[in-house]
C-alpha positions in Angstrom: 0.0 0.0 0.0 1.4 3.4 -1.1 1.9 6.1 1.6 -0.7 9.0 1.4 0.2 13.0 2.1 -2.0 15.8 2.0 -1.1 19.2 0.6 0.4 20.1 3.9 2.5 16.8 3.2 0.8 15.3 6.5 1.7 11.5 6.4 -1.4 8.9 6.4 -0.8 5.2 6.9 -3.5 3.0 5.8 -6.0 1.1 8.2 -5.8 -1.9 9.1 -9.5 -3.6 9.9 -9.8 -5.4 13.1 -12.9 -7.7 14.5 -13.6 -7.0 17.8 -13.4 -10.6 20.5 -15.5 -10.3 23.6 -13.2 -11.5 26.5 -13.2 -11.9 30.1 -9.7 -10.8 31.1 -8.3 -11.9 34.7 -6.1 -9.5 36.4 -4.1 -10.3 39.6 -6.8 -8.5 41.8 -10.0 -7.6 39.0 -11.6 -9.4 36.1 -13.1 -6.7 33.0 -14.9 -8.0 30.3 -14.6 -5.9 27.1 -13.3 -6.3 23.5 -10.3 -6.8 22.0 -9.3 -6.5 18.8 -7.8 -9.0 16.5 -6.7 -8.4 12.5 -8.9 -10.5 10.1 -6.8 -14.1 9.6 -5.3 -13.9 13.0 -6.0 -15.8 16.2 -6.3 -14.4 20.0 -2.7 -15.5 21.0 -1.6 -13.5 17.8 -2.8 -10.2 19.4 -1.5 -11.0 22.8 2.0 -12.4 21.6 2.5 -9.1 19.7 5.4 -7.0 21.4 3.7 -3.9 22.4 3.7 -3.8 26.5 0.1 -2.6 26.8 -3.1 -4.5 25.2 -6.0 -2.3 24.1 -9.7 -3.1 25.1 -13.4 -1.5 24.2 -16.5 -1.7 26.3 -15.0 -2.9 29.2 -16.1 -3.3 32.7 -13.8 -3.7 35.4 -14.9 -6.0 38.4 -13.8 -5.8 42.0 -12.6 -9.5 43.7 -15.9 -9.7 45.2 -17.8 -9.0 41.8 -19.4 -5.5 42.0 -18.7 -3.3 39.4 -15.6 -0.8 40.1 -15.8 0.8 36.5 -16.7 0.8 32.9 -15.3 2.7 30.1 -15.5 2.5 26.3 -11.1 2.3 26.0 -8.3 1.1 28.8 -5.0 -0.2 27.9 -3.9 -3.2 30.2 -0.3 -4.1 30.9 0.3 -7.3 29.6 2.8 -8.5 31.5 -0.2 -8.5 34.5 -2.6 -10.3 32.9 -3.2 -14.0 34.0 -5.4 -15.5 31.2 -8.3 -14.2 28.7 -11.3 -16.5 28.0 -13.1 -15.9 24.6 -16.8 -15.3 25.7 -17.8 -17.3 22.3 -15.9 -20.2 23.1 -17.0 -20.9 26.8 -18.9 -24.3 27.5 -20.4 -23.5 30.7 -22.1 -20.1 31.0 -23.5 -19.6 34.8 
């Protein structure tokens, strides 16, 4: 894909489509269930492998240990390095 400028010579770079996942991320203390974002072709553990230290997420909503809501926003970044395991809502078995 070519490189686009406008007449100010402002650089564009194209976009790259995603598909939003809904997830149920588990953090050392709270669990959020949001979105993230995966390019078309690629799997979960593509996104979270990639090297940047901090994975993007829509929608979410951040739980306290016991389970109450402690917030919900439309974008947070997590640090990946603290995360202790996504579940794809779509591929759960049991749904209580």
């Amino acid at each position: 894909m070519a490189a686009l400028y406008d007449d100010k010579g402002k650089y564009f770079t194209p976009v790259i489509p995603k598909t939003p996942i809904p997830v149920i991320i588990q953090m050392a203390t709270h669990r959020i269930e949001g979105n993230i974002h995966i390019r078309p072709d690629e799997r979960i553990k593509d996104e979270i492998d990639r090297s940047e230290p901090f994975l993007p997420v829509t929608e979410a909503v951040i739980y306290n240990p016991d389970g109450t809501i402690f917030a919900s926003t439309h974008f947070i970044v997590l640090n990946r390095t603290q995360i202790n395991w996504i579940l794809p809502v779509d591929e759960m078995i049991n749904q209580t």
